[in-house]
C-alpha positions in Angstrom: 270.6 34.6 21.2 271.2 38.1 20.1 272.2 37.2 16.5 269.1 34.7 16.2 267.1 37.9 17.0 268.6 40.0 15.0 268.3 37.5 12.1 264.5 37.0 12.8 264.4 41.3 12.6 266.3 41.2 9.5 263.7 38.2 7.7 260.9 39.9 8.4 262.3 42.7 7.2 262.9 41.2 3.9 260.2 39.5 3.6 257.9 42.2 3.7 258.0 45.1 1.5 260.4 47.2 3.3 258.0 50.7 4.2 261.0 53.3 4.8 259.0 57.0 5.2 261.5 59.8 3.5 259.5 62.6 5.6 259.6 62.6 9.5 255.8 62.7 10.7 255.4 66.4 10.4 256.2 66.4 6.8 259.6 68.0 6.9 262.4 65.9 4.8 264.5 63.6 7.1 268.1 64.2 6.2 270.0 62.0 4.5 272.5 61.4 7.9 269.9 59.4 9.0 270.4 56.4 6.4 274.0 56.6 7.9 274.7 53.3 9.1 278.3 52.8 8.3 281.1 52.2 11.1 283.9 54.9 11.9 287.2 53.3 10.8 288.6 53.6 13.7 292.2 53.3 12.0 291.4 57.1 10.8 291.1 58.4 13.7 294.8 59.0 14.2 296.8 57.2 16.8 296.3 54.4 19.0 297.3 54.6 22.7 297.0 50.9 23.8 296.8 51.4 27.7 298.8 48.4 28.9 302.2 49.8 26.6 301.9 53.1 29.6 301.7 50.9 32.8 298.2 50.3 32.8 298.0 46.2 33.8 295.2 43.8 33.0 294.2 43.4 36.7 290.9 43.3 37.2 291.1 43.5 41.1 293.5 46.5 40.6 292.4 50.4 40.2 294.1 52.1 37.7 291.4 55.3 37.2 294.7 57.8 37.5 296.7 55.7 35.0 294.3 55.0 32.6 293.3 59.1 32.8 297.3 60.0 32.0 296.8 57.7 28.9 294.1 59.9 27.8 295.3 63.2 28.4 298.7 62.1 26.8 296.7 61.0 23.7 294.9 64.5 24.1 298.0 66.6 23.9 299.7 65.0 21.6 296.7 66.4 19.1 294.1 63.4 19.5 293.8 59.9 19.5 292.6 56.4 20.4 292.7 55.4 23.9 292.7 50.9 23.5 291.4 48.7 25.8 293.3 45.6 25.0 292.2 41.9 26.4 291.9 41.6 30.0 289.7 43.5 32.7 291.1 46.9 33.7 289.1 48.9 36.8 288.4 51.9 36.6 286.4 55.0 38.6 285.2 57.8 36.4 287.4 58.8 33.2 287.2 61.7 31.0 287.9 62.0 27.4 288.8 65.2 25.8 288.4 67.1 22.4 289.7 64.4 19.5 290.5 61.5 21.9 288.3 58.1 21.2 287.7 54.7 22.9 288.1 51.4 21.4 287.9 48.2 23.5 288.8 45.6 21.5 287.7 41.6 21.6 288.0 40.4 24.6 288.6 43.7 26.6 286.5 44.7 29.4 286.6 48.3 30.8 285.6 47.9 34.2 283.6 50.2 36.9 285.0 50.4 40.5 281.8 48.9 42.8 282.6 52.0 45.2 281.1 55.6 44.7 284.0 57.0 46.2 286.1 56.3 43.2 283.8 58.9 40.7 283.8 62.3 41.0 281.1 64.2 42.8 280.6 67.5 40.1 278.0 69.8 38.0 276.2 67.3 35.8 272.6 66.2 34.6 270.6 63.8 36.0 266.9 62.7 36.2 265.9 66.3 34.1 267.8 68.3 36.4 271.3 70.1 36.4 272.6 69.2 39.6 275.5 68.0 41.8 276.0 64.3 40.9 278.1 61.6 40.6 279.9 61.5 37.1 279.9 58.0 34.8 282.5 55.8 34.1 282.9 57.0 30.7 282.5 61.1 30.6 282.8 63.1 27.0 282.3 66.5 27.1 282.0 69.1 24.3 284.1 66.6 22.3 282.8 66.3 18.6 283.3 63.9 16.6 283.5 61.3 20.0 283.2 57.5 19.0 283.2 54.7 21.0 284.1 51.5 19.4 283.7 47.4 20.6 283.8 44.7 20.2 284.6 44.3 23.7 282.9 45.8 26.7 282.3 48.0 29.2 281.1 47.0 32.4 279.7 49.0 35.2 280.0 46.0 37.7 276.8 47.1 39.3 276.0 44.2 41.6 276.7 45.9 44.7 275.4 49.0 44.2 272.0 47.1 43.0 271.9 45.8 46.3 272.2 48.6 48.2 269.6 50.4 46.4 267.0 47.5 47.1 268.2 47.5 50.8 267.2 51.0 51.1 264.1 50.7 49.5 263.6 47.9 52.2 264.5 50.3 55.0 262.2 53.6 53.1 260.0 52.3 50.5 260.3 56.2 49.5 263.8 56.5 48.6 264.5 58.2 45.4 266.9 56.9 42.6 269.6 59.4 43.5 269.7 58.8 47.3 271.2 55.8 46.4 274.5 56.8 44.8 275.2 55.4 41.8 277.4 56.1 38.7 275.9 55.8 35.3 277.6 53.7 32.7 278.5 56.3 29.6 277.6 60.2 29.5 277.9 62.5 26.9 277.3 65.8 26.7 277.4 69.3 24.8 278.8 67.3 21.8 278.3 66.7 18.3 279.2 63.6 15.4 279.1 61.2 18.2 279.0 57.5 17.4 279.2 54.2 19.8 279.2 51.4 18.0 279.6 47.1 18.2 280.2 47.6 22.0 279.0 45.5 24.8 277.5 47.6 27.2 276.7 46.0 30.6 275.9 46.0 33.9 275.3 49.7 34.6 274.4 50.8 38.4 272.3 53.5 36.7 271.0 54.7 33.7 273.8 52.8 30.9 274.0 55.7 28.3 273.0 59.1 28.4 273.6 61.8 26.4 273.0 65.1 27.2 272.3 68.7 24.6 273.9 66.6 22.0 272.8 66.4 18.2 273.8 64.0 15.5 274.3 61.2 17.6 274.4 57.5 16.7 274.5 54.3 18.5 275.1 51.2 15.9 275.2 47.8 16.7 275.2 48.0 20.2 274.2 45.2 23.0 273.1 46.4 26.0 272.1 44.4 29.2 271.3 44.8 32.7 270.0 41.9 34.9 266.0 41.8 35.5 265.8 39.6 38.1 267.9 38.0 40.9 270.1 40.6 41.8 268.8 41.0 45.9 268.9 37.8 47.6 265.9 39.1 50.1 263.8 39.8 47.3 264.7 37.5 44.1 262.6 39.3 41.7 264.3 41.9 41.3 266.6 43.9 38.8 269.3 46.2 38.2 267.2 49.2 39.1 267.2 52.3 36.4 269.0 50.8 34.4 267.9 52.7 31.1 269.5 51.4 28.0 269.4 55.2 26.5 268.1 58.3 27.6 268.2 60.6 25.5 267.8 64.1 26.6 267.4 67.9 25.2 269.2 66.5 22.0 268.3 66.3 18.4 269.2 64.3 15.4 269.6 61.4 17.2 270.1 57.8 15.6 269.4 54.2 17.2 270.1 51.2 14.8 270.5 47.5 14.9 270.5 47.6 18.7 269.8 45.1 21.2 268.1 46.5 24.7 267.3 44.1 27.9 267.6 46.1 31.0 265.3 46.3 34.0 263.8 49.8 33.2 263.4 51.8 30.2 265.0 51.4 26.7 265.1 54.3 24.7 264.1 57.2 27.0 263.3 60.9 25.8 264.1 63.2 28.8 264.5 67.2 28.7 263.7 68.7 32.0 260.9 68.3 34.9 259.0 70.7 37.0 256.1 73.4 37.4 258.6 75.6 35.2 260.4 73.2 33.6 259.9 75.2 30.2 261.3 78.4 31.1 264.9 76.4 32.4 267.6 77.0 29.7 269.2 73.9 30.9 266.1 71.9 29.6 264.8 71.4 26.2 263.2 69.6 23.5 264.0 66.5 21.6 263.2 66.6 18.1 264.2 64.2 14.9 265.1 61.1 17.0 265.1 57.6 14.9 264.9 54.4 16.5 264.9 51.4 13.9 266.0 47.7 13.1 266.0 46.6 17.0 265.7 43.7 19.3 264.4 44.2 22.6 264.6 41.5 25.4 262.8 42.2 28.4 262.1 46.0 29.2 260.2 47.9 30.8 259.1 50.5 27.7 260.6 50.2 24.3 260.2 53.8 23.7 259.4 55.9 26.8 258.7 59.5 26.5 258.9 61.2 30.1 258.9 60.8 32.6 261.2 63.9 32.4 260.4 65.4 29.2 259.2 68.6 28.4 258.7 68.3 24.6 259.1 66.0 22.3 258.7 66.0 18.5 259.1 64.2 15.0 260.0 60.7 16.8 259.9 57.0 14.8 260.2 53.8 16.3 260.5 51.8 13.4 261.5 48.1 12.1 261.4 46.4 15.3 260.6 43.2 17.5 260.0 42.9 20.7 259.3 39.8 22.9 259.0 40.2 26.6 258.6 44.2 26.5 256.3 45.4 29.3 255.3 48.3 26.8 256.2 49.6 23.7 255.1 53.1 23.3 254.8 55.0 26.8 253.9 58.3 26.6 254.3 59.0 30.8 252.2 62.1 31.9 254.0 64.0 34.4 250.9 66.1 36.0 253.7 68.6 37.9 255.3 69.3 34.3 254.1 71.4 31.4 254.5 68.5 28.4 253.5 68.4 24.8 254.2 65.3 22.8 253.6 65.3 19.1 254.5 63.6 15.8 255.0 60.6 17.3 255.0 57.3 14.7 255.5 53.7 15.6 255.8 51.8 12.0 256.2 47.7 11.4 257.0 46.5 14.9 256.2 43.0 15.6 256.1 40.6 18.6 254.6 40.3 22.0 254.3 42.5 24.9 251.9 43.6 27.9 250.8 47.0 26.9 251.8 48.5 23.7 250.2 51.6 23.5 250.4 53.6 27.2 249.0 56.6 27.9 248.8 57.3 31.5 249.5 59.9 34.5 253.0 59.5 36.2 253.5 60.7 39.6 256.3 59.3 41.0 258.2 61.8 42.8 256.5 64.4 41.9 256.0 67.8 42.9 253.1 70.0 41.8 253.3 73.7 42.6 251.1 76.8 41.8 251.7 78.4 38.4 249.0 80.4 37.3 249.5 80.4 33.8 250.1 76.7 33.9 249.9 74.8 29.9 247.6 72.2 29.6 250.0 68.8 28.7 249.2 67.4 25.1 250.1 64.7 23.1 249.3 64.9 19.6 249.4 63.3 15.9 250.9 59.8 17.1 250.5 57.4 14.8 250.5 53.2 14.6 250.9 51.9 11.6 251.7 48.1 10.4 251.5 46.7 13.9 251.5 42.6 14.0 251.5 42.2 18.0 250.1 39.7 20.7 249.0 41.9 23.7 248.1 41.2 27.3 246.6 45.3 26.3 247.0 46.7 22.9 245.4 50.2 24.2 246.1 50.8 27.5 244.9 54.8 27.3 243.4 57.0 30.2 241.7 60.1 29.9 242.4 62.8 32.6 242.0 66.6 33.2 245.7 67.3 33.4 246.5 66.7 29.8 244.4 66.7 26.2 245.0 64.1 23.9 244.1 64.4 20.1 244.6 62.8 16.7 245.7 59.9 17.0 245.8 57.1 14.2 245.7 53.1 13.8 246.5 52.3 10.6 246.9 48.7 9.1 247.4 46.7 12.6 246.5 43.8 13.3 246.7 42.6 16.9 245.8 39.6 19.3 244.5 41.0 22.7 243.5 39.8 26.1 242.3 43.2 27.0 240.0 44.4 24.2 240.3 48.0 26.1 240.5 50.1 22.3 238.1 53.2 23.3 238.2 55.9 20.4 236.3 57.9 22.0 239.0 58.7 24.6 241.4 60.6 21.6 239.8 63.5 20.1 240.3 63.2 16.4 240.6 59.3 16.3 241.3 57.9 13.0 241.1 53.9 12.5 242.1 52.3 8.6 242.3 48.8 9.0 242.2 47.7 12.5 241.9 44.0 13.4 241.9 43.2 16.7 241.8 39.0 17.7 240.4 38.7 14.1 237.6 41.1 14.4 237.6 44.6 12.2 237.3 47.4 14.7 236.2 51.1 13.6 
């Protein structure tokens, strides 16, 4: 299924005139690291520490977190390495790879997450745009440049059970938050730099699947990433793994997503950076700037590129080269009314497929906290454009206007879109600018 997608992505890639922009929506140059799409050869990155030749066993009912952790730090002190996950299932709480150690799980290899909380470690970390006490992931890289992750095999967070204990709670307190229901996420990486996952199976997360953390020059490649959307609480059959981002990406810069493949039962690609009345003045948060999202495939998901709902500023972002066909949104800029916000340079180029909203503009108040500030900045989001847009909608412009934030310049250029909702309003965007609309066949100015 995945390589059929991919193959439709890459034909209509080819045959349309391929539209690659060599400025990032402000103007400024985008730097040639972007057009990066080769592997790490992961047969340069010094020696390989296959886990099963130090006592670690393929037993997938066995919990081997200590052993598999000596294997790392071995490969650490004897000046860096790569720690191989060989065929078979090995369990694991939360591992942590140091400076100039990698991971490679090869075909047929499954790195597997314990199904109890008790097995990751409770420590300082970041989570849902705050630095707080939580639980770490499965896979932990800190301050470790030059990091790569490697498939073809997979890493699983076996997150059935803890799915169903978050929907059980939700039964029992329809107001429970994400993080009173402990969960680990899948991969986190943080304070690092040169960091590449690629070919990697990526499944099953109890939380968010990947997040990285005030990183820059970061690169996923090739990656399949899948969480359940339905059927995982009996009681309720509808439902999915819940949170189960397939990247947040947040206070982090130069950032790369390529040839991916997203189905997960919340957001895909995710720009956080902090959240709260003074979220702007909190070192800890920040902006995300430069951020490229091209040539993928998304199943079903919740927003294809979410910005917020814990995101304090976000800048010079392209979603480009994409297809979607059971996406609930693709661009959703989330308006936190408790948080100062300014999204600009914003640009959604050749995306194709179907979807319910594609462009969202809306307050988000889940969980949230408003407090007095005085000098309180007005949220904005500003210069996003859509350009070559060939989409069947259920609501192509799905926009509100509201006191809490300003919206302005925004442009449609060259789309051409079927919609059930015929809701496009210029008059809600200040500075609206429409070239070649076309919306169920009709020329809209």
């Amino acid at each position: 299924m995945l390589l059929m997608l991919l193959i439709a992505v890459t034909g209509f890639s080819k045959s349309k005139k391929r539209m690659v922009r060599p400025l990032f929506p402000d103007g400024t140059p985008i730097p040639a690291w972007f057009s990066d799409t080769s592997r790490v050869d992961v047969a340069s990155l010094g020696r390989q520490y296959v886990v099963t030749d130090y006592g670690v066993k393929p037993d997938s009912t066995l919990l081997q977190t200590e052993a598999l952790q000596r294997v790392i730090d071995r490969a650490a002190n004897d000046g860096g390495g790569v720690v191989v996950i060989p065929r078979g299932t090995f369990l694991s709480g939360s591992l942590f790879f140091r400076q100039g150690t990698h991971l490679l799980v090869q075909e047929g290899g499954r790195l597997k997450g314990s199904d109890r909380i008790r097995d990751f470690k409770l420590l300082d970390t970041r989570m849902e745009g705050q630095s707080i006490k939580y639980f770490a992931a499965l896979v932990n890289a800190d301050g470790v440049d030059g990091f790569t992750i490697s498939g073809p095999g997979t890493i699983d967070g076996n997150g059935h059970l803890y799915w169903e204990e978050f929907w059980i709670r939700r039964q029992y307190n329809r107001q429970c938050t994400n993080l009173e229901a402990m969960r680990p996420r899948l991969t986190y990486i943080s304070n690092s730099t040169n960091v590449t996952v690629q070919d990697v199976r990526l499944v099953n997360s109890p939380f968010w699947t990947n997040h990285v953390y005030h990183s820059d020059h970061v690169r996923y490649l090739g990656c399949y990433i899948y969480a359940p959307t339905e059927n995982v609480f009996a009681a309720e059959p509808q439902r999915g793994a819940p949170s189960s981002d397939a990247i947040d990406i947040d206070f982090c810069h130069d950032v790369l997503v390529h040839g991916c493949y997203m189905h997960v039962n919340d957001d895909a690609v995710v720009l956080k950076g902090g959240k709260g009345t003074w979220a702007d003045q909190d070192p800890k948060n920040g902006p995300n700037y430069n951020i490229i999202i091209e040539d993928c495939v998304y199943g079903k998901v919740h927003g294809c590129l979410t910005l917020g709902s814990e995101s304090v500023h976000d800048r010079n972002v392209i979603l480009r080269h994409c297809h979607a066909e059971q996406a609930n949104r693709v661009l959703w800029l989330k308006m936190r009314p408790d948080t100062p916000q300014h999204y600009e340079y914003v640009s959604v180029e050749d995306f194709t497929g179907s979807c319910g909203s594609f462009l969202v503009v809306r307050p988000w108040t889940q969980f949230f906290k408003p407090e007095d500030r005085a000098d309180m900045p007005l949220s904005q989001c500003n210069n996003i454009t859509l350009i070559r847009i060939n989409m069947t909608c259920k609501n192509f412009f799905d926009v509100g206007a509201s006191d809490k934030y300003r919206l302005t310049d925004f442009t449609f250029d060259s789309c051409n879109v079927q919609d059930e909702a015929c809701a496009f309003d210029s008059s809600i965007i200040e500075n609206t600018v429409v070239r070649q609309l076309t919306v169920n066949g009709v020329a809209v100015k």
